[in-house]
Backbone bond lengths (Angstrom), bond angles and torsions (degrees), N, CA, C in turn:
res aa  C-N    CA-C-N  psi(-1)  N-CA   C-N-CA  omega(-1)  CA-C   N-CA-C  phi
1 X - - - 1.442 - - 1.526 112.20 -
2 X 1.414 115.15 -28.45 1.465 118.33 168.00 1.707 114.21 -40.67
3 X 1.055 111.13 -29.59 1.262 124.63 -153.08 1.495 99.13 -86.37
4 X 1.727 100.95 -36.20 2.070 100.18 -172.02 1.286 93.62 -57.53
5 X 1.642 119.51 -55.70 1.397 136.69 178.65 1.375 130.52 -26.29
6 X 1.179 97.14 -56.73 1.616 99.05 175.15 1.415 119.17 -94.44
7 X 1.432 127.34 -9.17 1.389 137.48 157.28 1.644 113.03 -68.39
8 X 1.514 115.02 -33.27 0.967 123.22 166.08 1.689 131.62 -42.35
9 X 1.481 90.27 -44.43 1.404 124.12 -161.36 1.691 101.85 -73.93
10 X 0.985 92.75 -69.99 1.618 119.71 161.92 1.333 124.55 -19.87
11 X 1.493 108.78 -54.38 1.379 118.91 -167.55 1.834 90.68 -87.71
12 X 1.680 121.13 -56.20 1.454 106.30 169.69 1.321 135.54 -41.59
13 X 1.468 106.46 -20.38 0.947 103.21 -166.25 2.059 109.69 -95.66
14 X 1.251 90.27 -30.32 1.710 106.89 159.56 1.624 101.70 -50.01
15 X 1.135 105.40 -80.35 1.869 99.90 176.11 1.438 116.82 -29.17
16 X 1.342 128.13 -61.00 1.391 138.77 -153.57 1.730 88.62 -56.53
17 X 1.815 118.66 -57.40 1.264 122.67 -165.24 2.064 105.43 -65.53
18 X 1.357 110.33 -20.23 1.460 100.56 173.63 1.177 105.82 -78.73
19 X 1.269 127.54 -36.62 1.358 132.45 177.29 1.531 118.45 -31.06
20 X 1.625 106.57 -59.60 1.511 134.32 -172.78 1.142 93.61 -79.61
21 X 1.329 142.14 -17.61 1.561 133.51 178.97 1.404 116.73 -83.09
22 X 1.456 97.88 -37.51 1.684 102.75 174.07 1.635 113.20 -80.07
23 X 1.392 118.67 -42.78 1.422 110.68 169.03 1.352 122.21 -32.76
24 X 1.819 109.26 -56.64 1.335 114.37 -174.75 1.547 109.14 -57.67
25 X 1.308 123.54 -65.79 1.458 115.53 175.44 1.313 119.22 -41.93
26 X 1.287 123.48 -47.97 1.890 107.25 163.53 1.470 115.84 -45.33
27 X 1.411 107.84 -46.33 1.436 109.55 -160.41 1.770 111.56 -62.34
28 X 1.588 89.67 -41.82 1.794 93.06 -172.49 1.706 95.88 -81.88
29 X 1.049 128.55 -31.98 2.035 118.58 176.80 1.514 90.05 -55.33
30 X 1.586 130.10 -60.91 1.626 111.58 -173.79 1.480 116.26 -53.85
31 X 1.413 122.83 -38.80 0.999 104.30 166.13 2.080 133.28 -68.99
32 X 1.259 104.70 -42.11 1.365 111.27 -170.41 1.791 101.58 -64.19
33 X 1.081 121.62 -45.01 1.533 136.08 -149.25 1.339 110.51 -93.10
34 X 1.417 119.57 111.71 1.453 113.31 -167.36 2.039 86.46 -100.93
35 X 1.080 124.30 -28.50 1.693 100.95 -164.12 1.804 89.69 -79.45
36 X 1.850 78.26 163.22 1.486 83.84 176.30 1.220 126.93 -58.77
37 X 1.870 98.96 -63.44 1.696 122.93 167.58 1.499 130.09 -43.10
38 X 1.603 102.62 -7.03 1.591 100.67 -179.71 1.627 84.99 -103.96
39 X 0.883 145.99 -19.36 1.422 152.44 -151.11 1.788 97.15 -94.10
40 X 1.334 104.44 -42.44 1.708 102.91 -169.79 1.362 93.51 -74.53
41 X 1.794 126.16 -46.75 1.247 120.77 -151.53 1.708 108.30 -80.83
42 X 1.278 110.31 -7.65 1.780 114.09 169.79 1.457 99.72 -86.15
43 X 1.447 137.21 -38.10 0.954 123.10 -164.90 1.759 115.21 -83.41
44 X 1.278 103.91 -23.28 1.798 121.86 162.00 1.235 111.99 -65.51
45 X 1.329 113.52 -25.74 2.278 113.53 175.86 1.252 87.13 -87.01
46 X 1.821 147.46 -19.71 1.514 111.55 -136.80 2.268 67.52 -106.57
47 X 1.368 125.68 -10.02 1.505 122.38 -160.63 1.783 103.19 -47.19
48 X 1.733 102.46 -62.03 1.380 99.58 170.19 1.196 152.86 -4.40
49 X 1.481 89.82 -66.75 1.715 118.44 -171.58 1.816 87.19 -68.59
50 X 1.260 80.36 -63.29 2.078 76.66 -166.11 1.135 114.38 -54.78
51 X 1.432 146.49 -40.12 1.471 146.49 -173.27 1.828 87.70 -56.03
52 X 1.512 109.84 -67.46 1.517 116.01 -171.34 1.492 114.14 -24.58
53 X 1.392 98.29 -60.08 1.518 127.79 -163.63 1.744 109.06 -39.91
54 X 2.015 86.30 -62.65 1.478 106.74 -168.98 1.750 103.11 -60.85
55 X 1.599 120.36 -36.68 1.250 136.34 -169.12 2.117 100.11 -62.74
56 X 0.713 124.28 -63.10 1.890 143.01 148.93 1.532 96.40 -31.20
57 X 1.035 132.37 -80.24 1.139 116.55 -179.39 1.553 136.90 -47.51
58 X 1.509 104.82 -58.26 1.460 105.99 158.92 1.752 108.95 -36.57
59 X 0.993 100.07 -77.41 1.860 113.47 -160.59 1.180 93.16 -30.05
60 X 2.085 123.48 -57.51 1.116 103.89 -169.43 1.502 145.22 -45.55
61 X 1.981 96.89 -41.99 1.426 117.83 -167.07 1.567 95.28 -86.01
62 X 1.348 149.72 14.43 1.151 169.41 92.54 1.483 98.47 -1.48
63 X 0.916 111.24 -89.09 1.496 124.83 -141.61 1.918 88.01 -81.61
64 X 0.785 102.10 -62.47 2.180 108.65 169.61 2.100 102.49 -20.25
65 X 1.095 103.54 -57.64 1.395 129.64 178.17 1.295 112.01 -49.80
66 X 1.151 103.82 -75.05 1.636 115.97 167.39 1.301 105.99 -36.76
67 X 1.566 112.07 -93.03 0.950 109.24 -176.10 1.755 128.92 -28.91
68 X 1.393 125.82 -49.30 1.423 132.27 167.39 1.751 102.79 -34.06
69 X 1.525 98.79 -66.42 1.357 91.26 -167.91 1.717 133.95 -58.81
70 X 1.272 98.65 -26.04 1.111 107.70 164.92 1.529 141.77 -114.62
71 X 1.482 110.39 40.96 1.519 144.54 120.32 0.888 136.87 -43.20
72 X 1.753 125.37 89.63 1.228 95.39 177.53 1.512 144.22 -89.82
């Protein structure tokens, strides 16, 4: 079960870093991008990553959980 645990960890922790990857690309398109429409259509490529991200993350702290609980 150590193993759900620290695979767990792993995979949240993969998410957490897409997370911070997609922020930054919003953050620098708000900064670089003065039109609106180029502004929506970077922020619709950066949707992916983040849905993914958050999706990796859940699963991880999922499986972290699990695993805890059923440790004995």
């Amino acid at each position: 079960m150590i193993i759900l645990i620290w695979g767990g960890t792993v995979v949240s922790i993969v998410g957490l870093i897409g997370l911070f990857v997609s922020m930054y690309k919003v953050a620098s398109a708000k900064k670089n991008i003065t039109s609106d429409e180029d502004l929506r259509v970077s922020i619709q490529a950066a949707m992916p990553l983040n849905l993914a991200s958050l999706f990796l993350s859940v699963i991880g702290l999922i499986a972290v959980t699990i695993g805890v609980l059923i440790t004995p």
